[in-house]
GUNUVO-643460 format. One record per residue: residue number from 1; x, y, z of N, C-alpha, C in turn. Coordinates in steps of 0.05 Angstrom, whole numbers, plus 5000, padded with zeros to 4 digits. Atoms other than C-alpha are relative to their C-alpha. Layout:
SITE  num   n.X   n.Y   n.Z  ca.X  ca.Y  ca.Z   c.X   c.Y   c.Z
SITE  NUM     X     Y     Z     X     Y     Z     X     Y     Z
...
//
This chain:
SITE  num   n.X   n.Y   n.Z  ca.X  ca.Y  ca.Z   c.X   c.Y   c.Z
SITE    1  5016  4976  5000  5000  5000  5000  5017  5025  5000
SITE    2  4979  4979  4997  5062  5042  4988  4987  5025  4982
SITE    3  5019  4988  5018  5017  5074  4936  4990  5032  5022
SITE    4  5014  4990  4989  4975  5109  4988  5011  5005  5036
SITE    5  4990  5003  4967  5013  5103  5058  5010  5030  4996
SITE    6  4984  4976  5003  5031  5167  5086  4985  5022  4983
SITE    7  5018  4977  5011  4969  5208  5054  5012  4999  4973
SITE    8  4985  5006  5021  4999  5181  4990  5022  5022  4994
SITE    9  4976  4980  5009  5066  5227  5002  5015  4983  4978
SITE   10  4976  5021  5020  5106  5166  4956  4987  5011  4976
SITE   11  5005  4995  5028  5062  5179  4891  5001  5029  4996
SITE   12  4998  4974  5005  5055  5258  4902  5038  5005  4994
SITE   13  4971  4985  5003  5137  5262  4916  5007  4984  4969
SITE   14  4995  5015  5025  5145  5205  4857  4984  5023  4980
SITE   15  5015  4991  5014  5099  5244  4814  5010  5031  4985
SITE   16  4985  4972  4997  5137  5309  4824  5030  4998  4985
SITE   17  4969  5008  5020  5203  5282  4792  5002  4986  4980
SITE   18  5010  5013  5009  5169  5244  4748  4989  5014  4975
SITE   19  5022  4988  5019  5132  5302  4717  4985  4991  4990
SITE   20  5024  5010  5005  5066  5275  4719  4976  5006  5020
SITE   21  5022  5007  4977  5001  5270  4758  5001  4984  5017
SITE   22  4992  5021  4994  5003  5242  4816  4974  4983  5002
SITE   23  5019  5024  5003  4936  5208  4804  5002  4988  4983
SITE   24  5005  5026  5009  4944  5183  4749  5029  4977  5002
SITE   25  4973  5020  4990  5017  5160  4764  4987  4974  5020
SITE   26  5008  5018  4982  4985  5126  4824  4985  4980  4988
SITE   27  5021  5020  5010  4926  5095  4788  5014  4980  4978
SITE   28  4989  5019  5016  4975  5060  4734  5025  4983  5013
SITE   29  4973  5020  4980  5026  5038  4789  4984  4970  5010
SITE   30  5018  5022  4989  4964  4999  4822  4997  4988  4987
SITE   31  4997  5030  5017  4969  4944  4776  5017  4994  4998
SITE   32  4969  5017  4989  5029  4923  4795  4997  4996  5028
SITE   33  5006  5015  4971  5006  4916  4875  4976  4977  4993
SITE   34  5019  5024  4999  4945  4876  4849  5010  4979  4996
SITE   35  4989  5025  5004  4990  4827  4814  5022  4989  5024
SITE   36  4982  5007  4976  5038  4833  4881  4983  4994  5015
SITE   37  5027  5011  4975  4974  4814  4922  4993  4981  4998
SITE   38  5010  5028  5003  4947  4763  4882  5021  4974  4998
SITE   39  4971  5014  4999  5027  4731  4872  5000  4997  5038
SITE   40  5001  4995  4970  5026  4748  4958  4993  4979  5012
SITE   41  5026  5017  4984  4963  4714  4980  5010  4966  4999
SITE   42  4995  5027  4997  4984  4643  4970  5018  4993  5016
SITE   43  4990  4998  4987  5045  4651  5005  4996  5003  5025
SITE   44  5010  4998  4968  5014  4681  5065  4988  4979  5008
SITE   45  5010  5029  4992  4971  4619  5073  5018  4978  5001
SITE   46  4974  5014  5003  5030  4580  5055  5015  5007  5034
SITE   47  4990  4989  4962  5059  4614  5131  4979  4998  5014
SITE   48  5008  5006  4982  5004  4615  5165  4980  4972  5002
SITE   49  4998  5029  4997  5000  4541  5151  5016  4998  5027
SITE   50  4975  5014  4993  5067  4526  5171  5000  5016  5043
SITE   51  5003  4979  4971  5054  4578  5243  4974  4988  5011
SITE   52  5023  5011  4991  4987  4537  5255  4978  5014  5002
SITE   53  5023  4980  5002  4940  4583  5240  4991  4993  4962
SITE   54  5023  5012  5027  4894  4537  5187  4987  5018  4994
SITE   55  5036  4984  5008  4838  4565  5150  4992  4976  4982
SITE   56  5009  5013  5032  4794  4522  5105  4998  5020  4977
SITE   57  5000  4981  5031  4781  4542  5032  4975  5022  4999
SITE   58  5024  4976  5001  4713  4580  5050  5015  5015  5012
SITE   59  4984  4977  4988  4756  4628  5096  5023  5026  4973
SITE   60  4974  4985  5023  4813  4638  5039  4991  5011  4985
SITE   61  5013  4974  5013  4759  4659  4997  4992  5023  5007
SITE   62  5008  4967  4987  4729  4707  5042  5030  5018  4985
SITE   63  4971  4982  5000  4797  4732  5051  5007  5012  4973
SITE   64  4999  4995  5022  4806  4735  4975  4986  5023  4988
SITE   65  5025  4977  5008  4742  4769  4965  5004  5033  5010
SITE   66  4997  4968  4989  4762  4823  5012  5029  5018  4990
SITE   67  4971  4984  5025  4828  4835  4985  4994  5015  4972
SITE   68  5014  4990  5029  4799  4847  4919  4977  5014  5001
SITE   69  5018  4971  5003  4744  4896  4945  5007  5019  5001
SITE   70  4986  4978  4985  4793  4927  4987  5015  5026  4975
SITE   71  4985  4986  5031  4838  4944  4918  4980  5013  4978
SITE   72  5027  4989  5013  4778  4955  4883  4989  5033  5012
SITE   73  5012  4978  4983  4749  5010  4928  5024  5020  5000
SITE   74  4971  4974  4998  4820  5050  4932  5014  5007  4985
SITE   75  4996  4987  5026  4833  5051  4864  4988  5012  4991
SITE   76  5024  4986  5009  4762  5071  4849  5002  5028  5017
SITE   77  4993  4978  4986  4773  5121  4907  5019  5020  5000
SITE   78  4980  4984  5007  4839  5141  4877  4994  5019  4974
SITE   79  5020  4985  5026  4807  5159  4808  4994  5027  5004
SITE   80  5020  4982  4991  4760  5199  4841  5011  5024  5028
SITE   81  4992  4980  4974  4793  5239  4904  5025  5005  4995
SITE   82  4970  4990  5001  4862  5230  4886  5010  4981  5021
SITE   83  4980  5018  4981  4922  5190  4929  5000  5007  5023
SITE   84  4994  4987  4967  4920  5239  4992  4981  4980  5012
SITE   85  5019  5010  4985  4853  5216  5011  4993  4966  4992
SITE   86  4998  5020  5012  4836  5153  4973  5005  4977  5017
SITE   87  4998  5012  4989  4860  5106  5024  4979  4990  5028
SITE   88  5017  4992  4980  4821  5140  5081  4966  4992  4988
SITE   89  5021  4993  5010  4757  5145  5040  4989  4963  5000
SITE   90  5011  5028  5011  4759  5072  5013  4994  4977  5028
SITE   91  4998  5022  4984  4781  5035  5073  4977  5003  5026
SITE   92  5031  4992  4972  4732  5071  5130  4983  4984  4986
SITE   93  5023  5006  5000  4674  5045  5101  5013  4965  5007
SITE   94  5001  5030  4993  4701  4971  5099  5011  4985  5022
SITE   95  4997  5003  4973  4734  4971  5166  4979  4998  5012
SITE   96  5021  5010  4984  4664  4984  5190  4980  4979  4986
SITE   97  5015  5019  5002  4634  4936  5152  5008  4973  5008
SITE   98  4985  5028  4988  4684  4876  5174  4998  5003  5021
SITE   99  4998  5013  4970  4675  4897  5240  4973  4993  5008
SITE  100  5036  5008  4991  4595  4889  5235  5000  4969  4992
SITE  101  4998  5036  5019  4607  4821  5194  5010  4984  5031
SITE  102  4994  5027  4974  4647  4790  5252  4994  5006  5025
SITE  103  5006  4995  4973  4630  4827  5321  4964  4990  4994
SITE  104  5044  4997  5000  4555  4831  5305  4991  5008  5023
SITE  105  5007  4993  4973  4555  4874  5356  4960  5018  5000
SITE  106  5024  4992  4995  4484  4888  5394  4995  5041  5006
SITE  107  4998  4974  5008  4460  4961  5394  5008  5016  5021
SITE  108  4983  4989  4983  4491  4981  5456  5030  5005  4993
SITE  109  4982  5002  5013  4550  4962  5428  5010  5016  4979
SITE  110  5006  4989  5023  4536  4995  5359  5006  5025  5005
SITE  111  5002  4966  4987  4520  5061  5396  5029  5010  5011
SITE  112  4980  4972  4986  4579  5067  5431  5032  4997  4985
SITE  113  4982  5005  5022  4625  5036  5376  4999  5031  4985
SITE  114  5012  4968  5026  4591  5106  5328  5010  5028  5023
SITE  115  4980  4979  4992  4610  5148  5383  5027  5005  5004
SITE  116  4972  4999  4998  4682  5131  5387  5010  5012  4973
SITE  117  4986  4987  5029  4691  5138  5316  4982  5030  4992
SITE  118  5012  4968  5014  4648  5197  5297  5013  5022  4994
SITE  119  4977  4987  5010  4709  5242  5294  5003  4990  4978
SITE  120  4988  5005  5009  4742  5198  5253  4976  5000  4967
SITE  121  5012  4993  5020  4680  5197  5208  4990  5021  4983
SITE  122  4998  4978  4999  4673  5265  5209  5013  5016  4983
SITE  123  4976  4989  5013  4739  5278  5185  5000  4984  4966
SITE  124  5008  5009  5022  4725  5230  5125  4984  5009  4982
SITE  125  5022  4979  5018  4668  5259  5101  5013  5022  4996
SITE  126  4984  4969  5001  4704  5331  5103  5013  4997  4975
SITE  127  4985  4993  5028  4756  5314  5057  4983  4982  4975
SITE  128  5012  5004  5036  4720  5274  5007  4980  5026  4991
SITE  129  5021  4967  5017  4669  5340  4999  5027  5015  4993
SITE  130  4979  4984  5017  4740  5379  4989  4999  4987  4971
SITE  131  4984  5022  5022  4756  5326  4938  4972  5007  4968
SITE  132  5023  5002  5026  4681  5331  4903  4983  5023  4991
SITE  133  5013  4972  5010  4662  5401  4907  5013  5011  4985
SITE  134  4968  4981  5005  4702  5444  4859  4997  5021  5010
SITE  135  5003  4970  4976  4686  5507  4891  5019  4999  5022
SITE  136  4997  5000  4976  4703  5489  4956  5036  4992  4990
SITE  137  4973  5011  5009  4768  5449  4931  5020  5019  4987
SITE  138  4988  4975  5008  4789  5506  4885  5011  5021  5022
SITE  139  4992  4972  4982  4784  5556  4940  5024  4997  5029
SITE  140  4981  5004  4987  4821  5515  4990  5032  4995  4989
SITE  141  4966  5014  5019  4873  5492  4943  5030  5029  4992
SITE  142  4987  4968  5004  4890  5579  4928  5004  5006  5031
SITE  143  4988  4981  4968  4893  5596  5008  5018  4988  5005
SITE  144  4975  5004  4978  4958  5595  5034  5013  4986  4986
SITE  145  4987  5035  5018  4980  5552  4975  5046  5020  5000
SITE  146  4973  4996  5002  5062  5553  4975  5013  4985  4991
SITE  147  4990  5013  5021  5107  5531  4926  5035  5008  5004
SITE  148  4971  4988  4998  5182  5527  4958  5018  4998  4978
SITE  149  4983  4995  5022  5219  5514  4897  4985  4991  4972
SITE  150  5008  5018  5029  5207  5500  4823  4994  4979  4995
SITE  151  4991  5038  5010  5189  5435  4799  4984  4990  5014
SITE  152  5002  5017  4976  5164  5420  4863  4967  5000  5010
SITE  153  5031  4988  4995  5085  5410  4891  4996  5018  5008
SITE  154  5006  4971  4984  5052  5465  4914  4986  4979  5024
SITE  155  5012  5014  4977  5031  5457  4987  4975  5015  5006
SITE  156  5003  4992  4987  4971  5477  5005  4976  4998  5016
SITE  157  5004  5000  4977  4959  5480  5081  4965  4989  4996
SITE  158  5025  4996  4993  4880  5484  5084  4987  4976  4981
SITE  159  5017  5014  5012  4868  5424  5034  5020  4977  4996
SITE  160  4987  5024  4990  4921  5379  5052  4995  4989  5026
SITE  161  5016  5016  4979  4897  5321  5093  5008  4995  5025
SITE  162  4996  4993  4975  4946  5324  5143  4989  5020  5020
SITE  163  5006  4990  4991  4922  5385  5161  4975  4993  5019
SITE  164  5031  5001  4983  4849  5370  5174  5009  4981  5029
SITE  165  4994  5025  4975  4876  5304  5217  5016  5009  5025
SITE  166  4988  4992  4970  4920  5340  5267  4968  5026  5011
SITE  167  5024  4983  4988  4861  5392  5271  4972  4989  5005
SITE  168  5022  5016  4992  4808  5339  5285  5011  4989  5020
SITE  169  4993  5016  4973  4857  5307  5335  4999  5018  5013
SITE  170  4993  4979  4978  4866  5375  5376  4969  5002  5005
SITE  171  5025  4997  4984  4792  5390  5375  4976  4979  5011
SITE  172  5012  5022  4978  4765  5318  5396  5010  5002  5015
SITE  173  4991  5004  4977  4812  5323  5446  4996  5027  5020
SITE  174  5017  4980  4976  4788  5391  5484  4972  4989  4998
SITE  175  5023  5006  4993  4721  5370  5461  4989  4979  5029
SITE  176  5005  5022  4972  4726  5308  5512  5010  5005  5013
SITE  177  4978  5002  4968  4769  5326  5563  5023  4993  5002
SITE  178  4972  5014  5008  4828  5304  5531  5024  5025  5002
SITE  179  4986  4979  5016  4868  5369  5523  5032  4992  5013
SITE  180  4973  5008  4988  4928  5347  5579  5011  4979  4985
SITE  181  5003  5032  5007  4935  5288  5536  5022  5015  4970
SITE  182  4999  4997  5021  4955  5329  5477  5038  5004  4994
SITE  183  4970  5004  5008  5032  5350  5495  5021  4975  4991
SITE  184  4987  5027  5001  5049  5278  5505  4992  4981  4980
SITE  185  5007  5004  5031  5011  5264  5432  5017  5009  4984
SITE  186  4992  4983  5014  5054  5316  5398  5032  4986  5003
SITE  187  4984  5013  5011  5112  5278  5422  5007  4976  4989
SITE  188  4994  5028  5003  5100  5210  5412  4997  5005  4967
SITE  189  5003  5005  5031  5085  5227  5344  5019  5011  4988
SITE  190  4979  4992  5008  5144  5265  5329  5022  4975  5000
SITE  191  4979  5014  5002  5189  5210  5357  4992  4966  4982
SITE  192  5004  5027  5026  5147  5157  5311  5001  5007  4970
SITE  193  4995  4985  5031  5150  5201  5251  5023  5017  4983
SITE  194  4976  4979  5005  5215  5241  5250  5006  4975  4979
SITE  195  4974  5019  5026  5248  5177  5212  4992  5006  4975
SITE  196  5011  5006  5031  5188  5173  5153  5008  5031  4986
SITE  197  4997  4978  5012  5197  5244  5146  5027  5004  4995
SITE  198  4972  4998  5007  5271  5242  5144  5005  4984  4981
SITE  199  5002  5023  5016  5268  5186  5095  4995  5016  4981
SITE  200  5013  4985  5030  5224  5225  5049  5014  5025  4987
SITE  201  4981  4962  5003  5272  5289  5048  5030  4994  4990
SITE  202  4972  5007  5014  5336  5247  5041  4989  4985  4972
SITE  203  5006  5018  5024  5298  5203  4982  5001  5026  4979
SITE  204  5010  4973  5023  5272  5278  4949  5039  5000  4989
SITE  205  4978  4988  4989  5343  5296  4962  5011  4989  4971
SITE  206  4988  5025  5017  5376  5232  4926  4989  5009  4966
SITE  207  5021  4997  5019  5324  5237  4871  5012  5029  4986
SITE  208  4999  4973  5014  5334  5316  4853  5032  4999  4993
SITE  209  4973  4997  5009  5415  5304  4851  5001  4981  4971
SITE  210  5004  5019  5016  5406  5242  4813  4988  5011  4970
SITE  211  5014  4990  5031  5358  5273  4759  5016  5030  4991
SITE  212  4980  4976  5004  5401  5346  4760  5026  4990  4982
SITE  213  4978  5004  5012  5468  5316  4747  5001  4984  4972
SITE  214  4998  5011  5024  5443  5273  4687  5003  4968  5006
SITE  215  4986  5029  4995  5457  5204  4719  4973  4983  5001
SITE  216  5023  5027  5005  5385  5175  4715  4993  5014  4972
SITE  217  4999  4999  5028  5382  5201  4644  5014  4979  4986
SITE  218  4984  5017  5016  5435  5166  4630  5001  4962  4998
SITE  219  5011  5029  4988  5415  5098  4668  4972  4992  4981
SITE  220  5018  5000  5021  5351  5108  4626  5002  4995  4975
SITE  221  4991  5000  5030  5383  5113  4560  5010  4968  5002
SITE  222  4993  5040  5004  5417  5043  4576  4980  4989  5008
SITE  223  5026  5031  4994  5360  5004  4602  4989  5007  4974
SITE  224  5010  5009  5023  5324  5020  4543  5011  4992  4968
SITE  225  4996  5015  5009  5375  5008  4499  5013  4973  4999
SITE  226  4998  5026  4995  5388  4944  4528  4982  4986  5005
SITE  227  5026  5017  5008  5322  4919  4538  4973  5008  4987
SITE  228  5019  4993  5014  5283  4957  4499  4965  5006  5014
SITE  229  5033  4992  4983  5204  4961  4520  5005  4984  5030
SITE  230  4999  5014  4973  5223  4909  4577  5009  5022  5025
SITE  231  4989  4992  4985  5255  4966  4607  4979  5017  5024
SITE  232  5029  4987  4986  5186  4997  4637  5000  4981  5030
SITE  233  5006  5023  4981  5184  4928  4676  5014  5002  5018
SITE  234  4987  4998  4986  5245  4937  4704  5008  5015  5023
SITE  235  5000  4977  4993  5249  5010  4722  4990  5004  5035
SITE  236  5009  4997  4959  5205  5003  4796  5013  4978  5014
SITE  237  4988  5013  4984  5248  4943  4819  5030  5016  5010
SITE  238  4982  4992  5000  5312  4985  4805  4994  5020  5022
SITE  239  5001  4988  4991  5279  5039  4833  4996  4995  5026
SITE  240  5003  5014  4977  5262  5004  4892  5027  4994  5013
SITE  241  4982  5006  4989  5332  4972  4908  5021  5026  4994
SITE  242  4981  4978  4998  5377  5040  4895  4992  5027  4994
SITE  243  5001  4974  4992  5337  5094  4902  4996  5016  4969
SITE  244  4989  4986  5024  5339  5116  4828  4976  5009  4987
SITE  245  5023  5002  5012  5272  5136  4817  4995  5025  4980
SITE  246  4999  4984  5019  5284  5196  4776  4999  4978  4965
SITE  247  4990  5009  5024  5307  5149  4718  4960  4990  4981
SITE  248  5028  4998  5016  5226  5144  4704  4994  5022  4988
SITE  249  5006  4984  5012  5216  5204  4688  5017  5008  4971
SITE  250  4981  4996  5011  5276  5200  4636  4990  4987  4968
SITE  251  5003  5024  5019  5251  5134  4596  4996  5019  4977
SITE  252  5017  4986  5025  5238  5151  4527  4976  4995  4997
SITE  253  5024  5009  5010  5171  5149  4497  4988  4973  4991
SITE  254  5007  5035  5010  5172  5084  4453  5003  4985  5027
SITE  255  4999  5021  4971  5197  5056  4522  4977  4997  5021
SITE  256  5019  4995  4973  5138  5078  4573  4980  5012  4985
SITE  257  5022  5002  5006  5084  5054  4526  4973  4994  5015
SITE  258  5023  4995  4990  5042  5035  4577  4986  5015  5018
SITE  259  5010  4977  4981  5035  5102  4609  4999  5020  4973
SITE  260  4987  4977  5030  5045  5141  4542  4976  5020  5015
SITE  261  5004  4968  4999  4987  5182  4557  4992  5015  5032
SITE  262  4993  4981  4979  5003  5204  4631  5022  5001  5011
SITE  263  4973  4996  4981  5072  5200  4643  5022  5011  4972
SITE  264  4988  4994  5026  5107  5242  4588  5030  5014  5009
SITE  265  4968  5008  4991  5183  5226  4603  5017  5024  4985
SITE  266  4977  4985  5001  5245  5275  4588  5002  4986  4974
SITE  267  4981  5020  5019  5281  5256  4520  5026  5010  5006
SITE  268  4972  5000  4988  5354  5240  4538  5017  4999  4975
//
């Protein structure tokens, strides 16, 4: 779910060096996790054989079934909202429907399950109306919007999803009585997030030298003339094991036929 983890920061920062969208970047990546899901799934059963944790074959289908709504629903959600939200949008609804499928909880239960989350649904609904009004989306998308360097996304503040989510955590938490609760939130989440965010700043980092100096141009120019169209195939494993993810944005055209018409590459 590297696609979408992280308010989909991987396909927006990918997307950005990439010179492309990052929806539709995202939406043509996702067929390459379906085939890593459906290649996956056998394996996992395959371990939690061997770890003692059976299932019969009606279970594996469930399981099957839900995998394949799950991807279904957050591609369709990516289409449609984009990679920030898309994850959030698709997966709320079927978290609460797996948890009605197997708790079957009674309406006491129900009731005070809907008040725990109601924030959290709250906040869901919010940004998909950003996502489906254009009005509203337009006008948040112009306040405060900031654009630190060239090249680079614009940020802005009031319609990025982080935002809403730290400002739904601060005001559930005066709302209930939570507010002492909040310094010792602010750090735990700093000291669980400083890495991803340092990660993503040294990857940009890597990435913008890499594509500047000419060296995933030039990595580009050989994969495709050494494997010719194969070289598309190759391109996200490479990029995967050394970091080289500029060298997509590089491919030639005849090479990254099956993005031709949303990923319109550099000629080297």
């Amino acid at each position: 779910m590297i696609l979408w983890g992280g308010m989909g920061n991987g396909a927006i920062v990918a997307a950005a060096f990439a010179r492309t969208d990052p929806t539709a970047l995202a939406i043509n990546s996702s067929f390459c996790l379906i085939a890593f899901n459906v290649l996956w799934l056998p394996f996992y059963w395959r371990m939690a054989d061997l770890a003692g944790i059976a299932a019969d074959w009606r279970e594996r289908i469930s399981e099957a079934l839900w995998l394949g709504s799950g991807l279904a629903f957050v591609i369709t959600a990516t289409a449609l909202l984009g990679p920030e939200t898309a994850m959030l949008a698709a997966y709320g609804p079927i978290i609460v429907l797996r948890y009605l499928v197997d708790e079957q909880p009674d309406r006491r239960k129900l009731i005070s399950a809907s008040k725990r989350m109601l924030p959290f649904a709250a906040l869901i609904s919010w940004l998909v109306t950003t996502r489906l009004v254009p009005s509203l989306e337009h006008g948040l998308q112009e306040t405060g919007a900031i654009q630190p360097f060239v090249d680079t996304p614009i940020w802005s503040p009031l319609y990025h999803a982080g935002t809403w989510l730290v400002l739904a955590a601060i005001l559930t938490a005066l709302l209930r009585g939570h507010a002492d609760a909040i310094p010792a939130e602010i750090a735990a989440a700093w000291k669980t997030g400083r890495l991803a965010a340092l990660t993503i700043i040294t990857f940009s980092m890597m990435a913008e030298l890499l594509s500047g100096s000419g060296i995933a141009g030039s990595l580009a120019q050989g994969l495709f003339y050494a494997l010719n169209r194969w070289a598309i195939v190759l391109t996200p494993i490479i990029s995967a094991v050394f970091g080289t993810l500029p060298i997509a944005a590089t491919l030639p055209m005849d090479c990254s036929w099956p993005l031709r018409s949303v990923w319109p590459p550099k000629r080297v």
